[in-house]
C-alpha positions as CSV (number, residue, x, y, z in Angstrom):
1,X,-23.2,-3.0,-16.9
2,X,-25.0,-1.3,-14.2
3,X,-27.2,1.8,-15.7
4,X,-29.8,4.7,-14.2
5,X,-30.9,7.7,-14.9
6,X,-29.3,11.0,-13.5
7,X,-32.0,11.3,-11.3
8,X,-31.5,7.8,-9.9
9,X,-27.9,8.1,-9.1
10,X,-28.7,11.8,-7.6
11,X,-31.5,9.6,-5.5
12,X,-29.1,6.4,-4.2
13,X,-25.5,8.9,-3.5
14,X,-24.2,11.7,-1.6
15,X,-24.0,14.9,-3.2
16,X,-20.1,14.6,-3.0
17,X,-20.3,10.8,-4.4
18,X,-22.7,11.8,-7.1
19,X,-20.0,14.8,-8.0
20,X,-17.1,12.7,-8.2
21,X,-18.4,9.5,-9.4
22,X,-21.0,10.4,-12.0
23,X,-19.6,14.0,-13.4
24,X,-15.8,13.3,-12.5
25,X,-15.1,15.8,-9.8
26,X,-12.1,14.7,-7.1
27,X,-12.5,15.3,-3.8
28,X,-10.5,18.0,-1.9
29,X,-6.8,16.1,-0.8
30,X,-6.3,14.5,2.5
31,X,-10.7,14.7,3.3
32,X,-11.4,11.2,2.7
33,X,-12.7,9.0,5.0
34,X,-10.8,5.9,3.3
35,X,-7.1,7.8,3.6
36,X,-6.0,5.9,6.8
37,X,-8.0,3.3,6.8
38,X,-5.5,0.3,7.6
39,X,-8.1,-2.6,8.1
40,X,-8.2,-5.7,6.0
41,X,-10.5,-6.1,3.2
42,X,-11.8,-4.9,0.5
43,X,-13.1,-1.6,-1.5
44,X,-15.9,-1.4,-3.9
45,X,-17.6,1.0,-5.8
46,X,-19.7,2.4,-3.8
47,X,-22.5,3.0,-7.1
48,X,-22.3,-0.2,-7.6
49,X,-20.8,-2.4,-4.8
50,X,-18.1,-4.0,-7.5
51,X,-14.8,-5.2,-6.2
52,X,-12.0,-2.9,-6.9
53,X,-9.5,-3.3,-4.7
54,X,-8.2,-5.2,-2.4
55,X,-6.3,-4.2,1.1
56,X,-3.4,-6.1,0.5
57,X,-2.5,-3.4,-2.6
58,X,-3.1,0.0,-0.4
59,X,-0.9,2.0,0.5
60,X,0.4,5.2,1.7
61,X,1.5,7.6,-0.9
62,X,0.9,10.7,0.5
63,X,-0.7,12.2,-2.3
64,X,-4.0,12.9,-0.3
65,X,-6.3,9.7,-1.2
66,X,-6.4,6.6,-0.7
67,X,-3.7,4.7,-2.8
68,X,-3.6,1.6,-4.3
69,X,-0.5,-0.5,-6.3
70,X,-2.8,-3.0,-8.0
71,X,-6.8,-3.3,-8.8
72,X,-8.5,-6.7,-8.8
73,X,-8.4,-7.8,-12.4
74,X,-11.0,-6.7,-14.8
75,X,-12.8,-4.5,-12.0
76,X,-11.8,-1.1,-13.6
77,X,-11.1,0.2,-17.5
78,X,-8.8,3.1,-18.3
79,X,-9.8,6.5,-20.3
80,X,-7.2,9.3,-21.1
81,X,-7.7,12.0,-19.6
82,X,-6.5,15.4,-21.0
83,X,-8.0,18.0,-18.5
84,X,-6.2,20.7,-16.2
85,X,-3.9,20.6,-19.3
86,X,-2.1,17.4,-19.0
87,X,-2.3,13.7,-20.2
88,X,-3.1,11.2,-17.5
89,X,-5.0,7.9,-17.3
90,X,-8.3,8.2,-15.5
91,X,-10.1,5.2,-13.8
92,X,-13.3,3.8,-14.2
93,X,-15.5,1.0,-12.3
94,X,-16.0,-1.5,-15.5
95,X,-19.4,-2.4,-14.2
96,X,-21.0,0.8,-13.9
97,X,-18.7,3.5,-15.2
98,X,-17.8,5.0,-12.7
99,X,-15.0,7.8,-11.6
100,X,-12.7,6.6,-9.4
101,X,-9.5,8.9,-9.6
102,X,-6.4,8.3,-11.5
103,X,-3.4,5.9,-12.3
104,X,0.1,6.8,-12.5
105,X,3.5,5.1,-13.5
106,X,5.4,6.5,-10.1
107,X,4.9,4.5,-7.5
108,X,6.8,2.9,-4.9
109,X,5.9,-0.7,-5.4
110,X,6.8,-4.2,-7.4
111,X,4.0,-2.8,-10.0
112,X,5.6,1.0,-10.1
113,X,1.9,1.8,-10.3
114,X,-0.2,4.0,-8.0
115,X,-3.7,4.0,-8.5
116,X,-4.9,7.2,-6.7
117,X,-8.7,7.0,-5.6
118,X,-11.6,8.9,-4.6
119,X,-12.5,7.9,-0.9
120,X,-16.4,8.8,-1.3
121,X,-16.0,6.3,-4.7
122,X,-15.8,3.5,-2.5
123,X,-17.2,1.6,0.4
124,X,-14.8,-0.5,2.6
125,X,-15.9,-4.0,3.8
126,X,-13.9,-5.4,6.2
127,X,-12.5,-8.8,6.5
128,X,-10.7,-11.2,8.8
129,X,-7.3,-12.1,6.8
């Protein structure tokens, strides 16, 4: 698992990538640079650089970030998440523990999953297919 100190993370990430990935803040809907990205190839966490997801499994959900119906296997773990008074399932890189966003059970695919993500928790690297 990838460690630092605070002061390391607040050294190697944004200010908005250190909010959301480190103390679990969400960026504001519909900001993200990642939203409409429509390229092929992969995401990962952009603390550090683990696969997450791959192109093949985005799509558009119109919730406001980048959404995803499948994560690579064994890239993320899952943490209930009772804030803003409700239960949901909050994502995590497994490597590094990272906040990535959120999973839900609604959406529009062969999984019925939508994993809604944090643009500024990932960096895209793109691919030929």
């Amino acid at each position: 698992m990838t460690t630092h100190s605070d002061e390391k993370w607040k050294e190697n990430l944004s200010d908005e990538a250190y909010k959301v990935c480190r103390l679990g803040h969400t960026e504001p809907p519909f900001s993200g640079a990642l939203l409409h990205n429509h390229k092929n190839g992969s995401y990962h966490c952009v603390c550090c650089d683990a696969l997450l997801f791959d192109s093949s499994t985005k799509f558009d959900s119109g919730c406001g970030w980048p959404s995803f119906e499948l994560a690579v296997e064994g890239a993320v773990k899952y943490v209930e998440d009772n804030s803003h008074g409700m239960l949901r399932t909050e994502v995590r890189c497994v490597n590094c523990d990272s906040h990535l966003g959120h999973v839900f059970n609604d959406g529009p695919t062969e999984t019925g999953l939508r994993y809604c993500v944090n643009s500024v928790s990932m960096a895209f690297e793109e691919s030929e297919r």
